[in-house]
C-alpha positions as CSV (number, residue, x, y, z in Angstrom):
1,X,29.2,135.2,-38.3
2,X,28.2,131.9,-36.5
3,X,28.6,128.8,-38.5
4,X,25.8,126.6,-39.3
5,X,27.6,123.3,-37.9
6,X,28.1,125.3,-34.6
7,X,24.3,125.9,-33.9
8,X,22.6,123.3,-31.5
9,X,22.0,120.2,-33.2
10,X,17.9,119.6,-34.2
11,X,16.3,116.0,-34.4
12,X,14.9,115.7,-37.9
13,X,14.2,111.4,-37.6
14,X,15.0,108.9,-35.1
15,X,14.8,105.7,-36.1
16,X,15.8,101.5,-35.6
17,X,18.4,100.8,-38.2
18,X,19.7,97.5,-39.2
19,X,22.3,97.4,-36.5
20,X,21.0,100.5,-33.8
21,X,19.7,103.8,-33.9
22,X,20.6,105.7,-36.7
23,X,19.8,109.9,-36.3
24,X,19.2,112.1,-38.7
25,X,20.2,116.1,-37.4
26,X,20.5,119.8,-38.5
27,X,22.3,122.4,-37.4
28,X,21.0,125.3,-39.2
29,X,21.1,124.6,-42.7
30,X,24.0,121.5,-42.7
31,X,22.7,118.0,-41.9
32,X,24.6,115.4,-39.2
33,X,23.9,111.4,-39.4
34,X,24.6,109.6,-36.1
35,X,24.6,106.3,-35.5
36,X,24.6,104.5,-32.5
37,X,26.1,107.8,-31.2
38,X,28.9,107.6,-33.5
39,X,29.3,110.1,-35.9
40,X,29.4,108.7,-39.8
41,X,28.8,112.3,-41.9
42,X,27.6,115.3,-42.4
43,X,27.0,117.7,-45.0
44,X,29.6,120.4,-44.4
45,X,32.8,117.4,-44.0
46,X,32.3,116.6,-48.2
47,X,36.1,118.3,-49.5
48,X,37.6,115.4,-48.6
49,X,35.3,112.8,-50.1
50,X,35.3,114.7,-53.3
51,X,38.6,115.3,-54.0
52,X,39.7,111.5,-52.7
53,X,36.9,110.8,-56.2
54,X,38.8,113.7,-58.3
55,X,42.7,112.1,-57.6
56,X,41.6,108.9,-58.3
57,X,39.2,109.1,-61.7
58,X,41.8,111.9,-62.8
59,X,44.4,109.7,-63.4
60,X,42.4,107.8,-65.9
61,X,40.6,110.7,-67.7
62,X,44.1,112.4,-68.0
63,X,45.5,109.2,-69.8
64,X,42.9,108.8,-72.2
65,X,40.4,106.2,-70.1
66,X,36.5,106.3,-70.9
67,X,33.5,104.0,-69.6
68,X,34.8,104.1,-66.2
69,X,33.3,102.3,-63.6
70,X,32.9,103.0,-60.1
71,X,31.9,100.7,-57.0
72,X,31.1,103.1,-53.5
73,X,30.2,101.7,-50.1
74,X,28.9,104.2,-48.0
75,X,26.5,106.4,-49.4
76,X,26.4,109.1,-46.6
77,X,24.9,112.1,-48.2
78,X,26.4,111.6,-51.9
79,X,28.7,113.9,-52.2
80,X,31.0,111.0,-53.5
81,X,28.4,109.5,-55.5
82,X,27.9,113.1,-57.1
83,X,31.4,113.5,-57.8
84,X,31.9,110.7,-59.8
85,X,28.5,111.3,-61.9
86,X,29.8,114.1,-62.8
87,X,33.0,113.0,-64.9
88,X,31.3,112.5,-68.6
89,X,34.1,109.2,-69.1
90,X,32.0,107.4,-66.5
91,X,29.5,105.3,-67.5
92,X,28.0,103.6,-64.1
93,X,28.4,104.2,-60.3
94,X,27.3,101.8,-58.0
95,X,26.8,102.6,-54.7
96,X,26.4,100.0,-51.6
97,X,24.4,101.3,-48.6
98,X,23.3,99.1,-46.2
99,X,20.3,101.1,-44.1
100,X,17.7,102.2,-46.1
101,X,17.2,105.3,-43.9
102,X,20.5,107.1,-45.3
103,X,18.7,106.4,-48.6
104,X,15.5,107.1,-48.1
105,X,17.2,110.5,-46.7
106,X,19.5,110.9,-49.4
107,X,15.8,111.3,-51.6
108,X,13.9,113.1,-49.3
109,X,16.6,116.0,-47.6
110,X,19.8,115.7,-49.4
111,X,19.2,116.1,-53.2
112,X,19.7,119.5,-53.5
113,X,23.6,119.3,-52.2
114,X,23.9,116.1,-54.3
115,X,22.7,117.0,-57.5
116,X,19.6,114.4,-57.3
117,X,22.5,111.5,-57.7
118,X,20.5,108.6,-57.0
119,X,18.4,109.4,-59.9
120,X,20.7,109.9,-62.4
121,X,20.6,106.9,-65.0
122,X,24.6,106.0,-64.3
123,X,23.5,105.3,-61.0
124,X,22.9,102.0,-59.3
125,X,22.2,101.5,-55.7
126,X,22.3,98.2,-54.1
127,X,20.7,97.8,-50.8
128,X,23.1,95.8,-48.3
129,X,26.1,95.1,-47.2
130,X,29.5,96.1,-48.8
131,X,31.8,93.7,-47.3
132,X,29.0,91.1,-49.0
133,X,28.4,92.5,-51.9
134,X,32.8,92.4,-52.5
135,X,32.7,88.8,-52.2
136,X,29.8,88.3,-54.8
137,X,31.3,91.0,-57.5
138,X,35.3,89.6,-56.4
139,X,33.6,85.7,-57.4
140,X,32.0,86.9,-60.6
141,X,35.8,89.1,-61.5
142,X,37.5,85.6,-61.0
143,X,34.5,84.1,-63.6
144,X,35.4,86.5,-65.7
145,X,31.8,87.4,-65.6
146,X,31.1,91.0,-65.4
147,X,34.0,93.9,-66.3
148,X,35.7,95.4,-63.0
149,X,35.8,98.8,-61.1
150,X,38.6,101.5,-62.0
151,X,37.8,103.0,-59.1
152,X,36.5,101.5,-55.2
153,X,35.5,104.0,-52.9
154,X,35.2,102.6,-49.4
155,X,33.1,104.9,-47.1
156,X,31.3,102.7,-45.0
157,X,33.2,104.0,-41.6
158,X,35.7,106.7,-40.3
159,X,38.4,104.2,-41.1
160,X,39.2,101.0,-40.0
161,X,39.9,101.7,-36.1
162,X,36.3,103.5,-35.8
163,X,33.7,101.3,-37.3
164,X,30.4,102.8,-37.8
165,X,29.4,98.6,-37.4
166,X,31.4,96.2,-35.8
167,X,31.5,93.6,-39.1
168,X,32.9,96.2,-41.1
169,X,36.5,95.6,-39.7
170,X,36.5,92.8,-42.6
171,X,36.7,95.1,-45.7
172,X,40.1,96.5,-43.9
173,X,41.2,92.9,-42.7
174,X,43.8,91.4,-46.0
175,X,41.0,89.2,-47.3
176,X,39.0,92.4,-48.1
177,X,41.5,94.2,-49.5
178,X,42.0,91.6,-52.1
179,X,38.9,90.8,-52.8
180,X,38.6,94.6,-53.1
181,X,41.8,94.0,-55.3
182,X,40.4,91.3,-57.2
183,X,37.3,94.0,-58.2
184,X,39.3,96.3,-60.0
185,X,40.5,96.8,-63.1
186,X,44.2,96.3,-63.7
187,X,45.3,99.9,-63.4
188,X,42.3,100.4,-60.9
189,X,42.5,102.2,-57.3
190,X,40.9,101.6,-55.0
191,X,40.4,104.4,-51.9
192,X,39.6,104.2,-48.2
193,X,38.1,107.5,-46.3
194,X,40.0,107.8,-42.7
195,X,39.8,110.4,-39.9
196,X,43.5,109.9,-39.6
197,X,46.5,108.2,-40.7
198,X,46.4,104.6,-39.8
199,X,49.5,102.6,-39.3
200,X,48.0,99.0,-39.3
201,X,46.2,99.7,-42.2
202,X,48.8,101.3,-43.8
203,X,50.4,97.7,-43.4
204,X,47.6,95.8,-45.3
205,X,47.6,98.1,-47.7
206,X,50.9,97.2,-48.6
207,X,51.0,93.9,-48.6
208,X,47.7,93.9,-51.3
209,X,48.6,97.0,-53.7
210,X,51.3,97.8,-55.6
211,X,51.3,101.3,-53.6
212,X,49.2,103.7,-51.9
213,X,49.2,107.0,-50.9
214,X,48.1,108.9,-47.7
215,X,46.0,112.4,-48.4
216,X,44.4,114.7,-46.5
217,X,42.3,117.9,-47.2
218,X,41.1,121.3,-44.5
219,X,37.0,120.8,-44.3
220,X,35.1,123.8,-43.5
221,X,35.2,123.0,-39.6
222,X,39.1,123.1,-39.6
223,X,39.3,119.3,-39.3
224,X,41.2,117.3,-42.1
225,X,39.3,114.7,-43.7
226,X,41.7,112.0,-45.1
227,X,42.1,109.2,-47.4
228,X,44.5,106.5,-49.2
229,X,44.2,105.9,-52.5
230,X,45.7,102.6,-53.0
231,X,46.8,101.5,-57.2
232,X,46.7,97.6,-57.9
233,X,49.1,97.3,-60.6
């Protein structure tokens, strides 16, 4: 049986993101986004991103945690967003995307492997950048003005050494990571997608977090997918 990510690759839109060309493929019945020839996600890569959400919201549900919140950048093709949703103890998910093609796609092609996320009413999407939207949400934390994240799911890239956009490299720099620390809640974790274990970040990591731990998870290609999930206090 051939797979459907091994079929040639067809062009479904082209178009001028915010920051290059951003591509929207299938290969048979699996979707592929590109941009600027780097590949960011696609539909049949979504084990890992799901069960980086599981680990992390598990360890509040299984100690008695309810009205979780949850801050994602990177929407790709939900399957994170979706994940969350669908724990009953959590009460809002926002989600940071900073081209309006991935969500204009997520709408128009990727609903029916998401579960319609975007319009489910726990659900808020934000337009922008993630790196800016951190430093607006770490300000207001410090105010005391709006409750914090038990969980932060950072998306936005392949890790930190391959950067879907160049001025991503500051949510991974130490001033990201605590304002990414300042976010959560005092128990929160916050978790960072890789394709592969990353020494330098591993150092950060520790130098912001109380501890962190390095996962990785067999997606249907016979890749890993990967992820840290870092605990604050």
């Amino acid at each position: 049986m051939v797979n459907d990510f091994s079929q040639a690759a067809e062009v479904v839109e082209r178009l001028q993101g915010l920051f290059g060309e951003i591509q929207l493929q299938r290969r048979g019945s699996e979707f592929e986004i590109i941009y600027n020839g780097v590949f960011l996600m696609a539909t049949y890569n979504g084990a890992s991103e799901k069960q980086a959400v599981r680990d992390a919201l598990f360890s509040f549900t299984c100690n008695g945690y309810s009205k979780l919140r949850a801050l994602m950048g990177g929407l790709g093709v939900g399957y994170s967003l979706h994940e969350a949703l669908s724990f009953k103890e959590v009460e809002l998910v926002k989600v940071v995307e900073i081209e309006p093609a991935v969500i204009g796609w997520n709408r128009k092609y990727f609903g029916k492997i998401n579960g319609n996320a975007l319009n489910d009413k726990k659900c808020v999407v934000v337009e922008g950048d993630f790196y800016t939207v951190l430093t607006g949400e770490a300000a207001a934390a410090q105010r005391g003005e709006k409750n914090r994240y038990h969980l932060i799911m950072v998306d936005t890239d392949n890790g930190s050494g391959w950067l879907s956009i160049p001025s991503n490299e500051a949510i991974y720099r130490e001033q990201g990571l605590k304002y990414i620390s300042t976010c959560l809640h005092p128990n929160g974790i916050a978790c960072f997608w890789v394709s592969r274990r990353e020494e330098e970040l591993e150092e950060s990591l520790g130098k912001v977090f109380k501890s962190f731990q390095f996962h990785s998870v067999l997606e249907k290609t016979g890749q890993e997918g990967c992820y840290y999930l870092a605990r604050k206090d």
